[in-house]
TISE-317910 format. One line per 3 residues: number of its first residue (from 0); their letters; for each residue x, y, z of C-alpha. Coordinates in nm, 2 decimals. Each point is the difference from the previous one (the first is absolute). Layout:
<nodes>
NUM> a> X:Y:Z; ...
</nodes>
This chain:
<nodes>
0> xxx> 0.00:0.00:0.00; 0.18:0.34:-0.06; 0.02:0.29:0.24
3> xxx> -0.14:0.30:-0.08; 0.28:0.30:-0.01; 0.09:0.18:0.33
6> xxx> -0.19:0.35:-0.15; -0.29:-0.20:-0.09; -0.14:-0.03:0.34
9> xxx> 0.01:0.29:0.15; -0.16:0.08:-0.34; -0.29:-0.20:0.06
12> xxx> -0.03:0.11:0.36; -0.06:0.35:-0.11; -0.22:-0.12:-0.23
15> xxx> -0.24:-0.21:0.22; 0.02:0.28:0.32; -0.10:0.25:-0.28
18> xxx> -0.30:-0.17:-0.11; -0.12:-0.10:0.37; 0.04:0.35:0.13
21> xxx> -0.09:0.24:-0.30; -0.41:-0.02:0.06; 0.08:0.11:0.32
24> xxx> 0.19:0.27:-0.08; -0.17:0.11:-0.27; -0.37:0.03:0.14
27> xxx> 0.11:0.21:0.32; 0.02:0.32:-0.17; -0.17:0.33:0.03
30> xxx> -0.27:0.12:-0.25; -0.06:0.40:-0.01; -0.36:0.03:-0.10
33> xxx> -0.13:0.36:-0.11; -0.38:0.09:-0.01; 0.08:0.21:-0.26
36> xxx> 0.39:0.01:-0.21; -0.07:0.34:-0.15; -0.18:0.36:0.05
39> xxx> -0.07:0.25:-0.29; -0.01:0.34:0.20; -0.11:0.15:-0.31
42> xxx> 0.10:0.37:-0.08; 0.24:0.11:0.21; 0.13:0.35:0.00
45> xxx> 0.36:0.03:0.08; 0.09:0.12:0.37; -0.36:-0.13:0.09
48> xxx> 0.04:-0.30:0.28; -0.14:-0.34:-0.06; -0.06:-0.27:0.23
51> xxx> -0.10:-0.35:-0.02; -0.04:-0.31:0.25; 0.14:-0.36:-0.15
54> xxx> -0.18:-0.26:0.18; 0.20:-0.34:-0.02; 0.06:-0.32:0.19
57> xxx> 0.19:-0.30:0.08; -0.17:-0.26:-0.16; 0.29:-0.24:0.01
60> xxx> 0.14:-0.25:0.32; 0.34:0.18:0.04; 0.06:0.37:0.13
63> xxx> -0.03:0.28:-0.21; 0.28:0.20:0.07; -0.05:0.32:-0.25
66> xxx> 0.34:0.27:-0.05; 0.13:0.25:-0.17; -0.34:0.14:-0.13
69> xxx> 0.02:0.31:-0.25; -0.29:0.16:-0.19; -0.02:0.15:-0.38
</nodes>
Protein backbone atom coordinates (compact mmCIF):
# COMPACT_ATOMS: atom_id res chain seq x y z
CA UNK A 1 0.00 0.00 0.00
CA UNK A 2 1.82 3.42 -0.61
CA UNK A 3 1.97 6.33 1.77
CA UNK A 4 0.57 9.25 1.02
CA UNK A 5 3.36 12.31 0.90
CA UNK A 6 4.33 14.09 4.18
CA UNK A 7 2.42 17.55 2.73
CA UNK A 8 -0.50 15.59 1.84
CA UNK A 9 -1.92 15.35 5.21
CA UNK A 10 -1.75 18.21 6.68
CA UNK A 11 -3.44 18.98 3.34
CA UNK A 12 -6.30 17.01 3.89
CA UNK A 13 -6.64 18.06 7.46
CA UNK A 14 -7.18 21.58 6.42
CA UNK A 15 -9.45 20.37 4.14
CA UNK A 16 -11.76 18.30 6.32
CA UNK A 17 -11.59 21.10 9.48
CA UNK A 18 -12.59 23.62 6.72
CA UNK A 19 -15.56 21.88 5.58
CA UNK A 20 -16.83 20.92 9.28
CA UNK A 21 -16.40 24.43 10.55
CA UNK A 22 -17.35 26.83 7.56
CA UNK A 23 -21.41 26.55 8.19
CA UNK A 24 -20.62 27.75 11.36
CA UNK A 25 -18.71 30.42 10.60
CA UNK A 26 -20.40 31.46 7.93
CA UNK A 27 -24.12 31.82 9.34
CA UNK A 28 -22.99 33.94 12.46
CA UNK A 29 -22.82 37.11 10.85
CA UNK A 30 -24.48 40.39 11.13
CA UNK A 31 -27.19 41.61 8.57
CA UNK A 32 -27.84 45.58 8.52
CA UNK A 33 -31.35 45.94 7.53
CA UNK A 34 -32.71 49.48 6.42
CA UNK A 35 -36.49 50.41 6.32
CA UNK A 36 -35.68 52.49 3.65
CA UNK A 37 -31.82 52.62 1.58
CA UNK A 38 -32.53 56.00 0.11
CA UNK A 39 -34.29 59.56 0.58
CA UNK A 40 -35.01 62.12 -2.31
CA UNK A 41 -35.10 65.49 -0.32
CA UNK A 42 -36.25 67.00 -3.38
CA UNK A 43 -35.20 70.73 -4.24
CA UNK A 44 -32.83 71.75 -2.07
CA UNK A 45 -31.51 75.30 -2.08
CA UNK A 46 -27.88 75.65 -1.29
CA UNK A 47 -26.99 76.76 2.37
CA UNK A 48 -30.57 75.51 3.26
CA UNK A 49 -30.20 72.48 6.09
CA UNK A 50 -31.64 69.09 5.49
CA UNK A 51 -32.22 66.42 7.82
CA UNK A 52 -33.25 62.86 7.62
CA UNK A 53 -33.64 59.81 10.08
CA UNK A 54 -32.17 56.23 8.63
CA UNK A 55 -33.96 53.64 10.41
CA UNK A 56 -31.97 50.20 10.21
CA UNK A 57 -31.43 46.96 12.09
CA UNK A 58 -29.50 44.01 12.85
CA UNK A 59 -31.22 41.38 11.33
CA UNK A 60 -28.30 38.99 11.45
CA UNK A 61 -26.94 36.52 14.56
CA UNK A 62 -23.48 38.27 14.99
CA UNK A 63 -22.90 42.03 16.34
CA UNK A 64 -23.20 44.76 14.19
CA UNK A 65 -20.36 46.81 14.95
CA UNK A 66 -20.94 50.03 12.42
CA UNK A 67 -17.46 52.73 11.94
CA UNK A 68 -16.24 55.25 10.23
CA UNK A 69 -19.58 56.63 8.86
CA UNK A 70 -19.36 59.68 6.40
CA UNK A 71 -22.30 61.32 4.46
CA UNK A 72 -22.47 62.80 0.75
Amino acid sequence: MKRLPEKALPFLVGIFAAVLFLPHITYAQPKIVFEQEAYNFGDVMQGDDVEHTFVFRNAGTDELIIEKVSTS
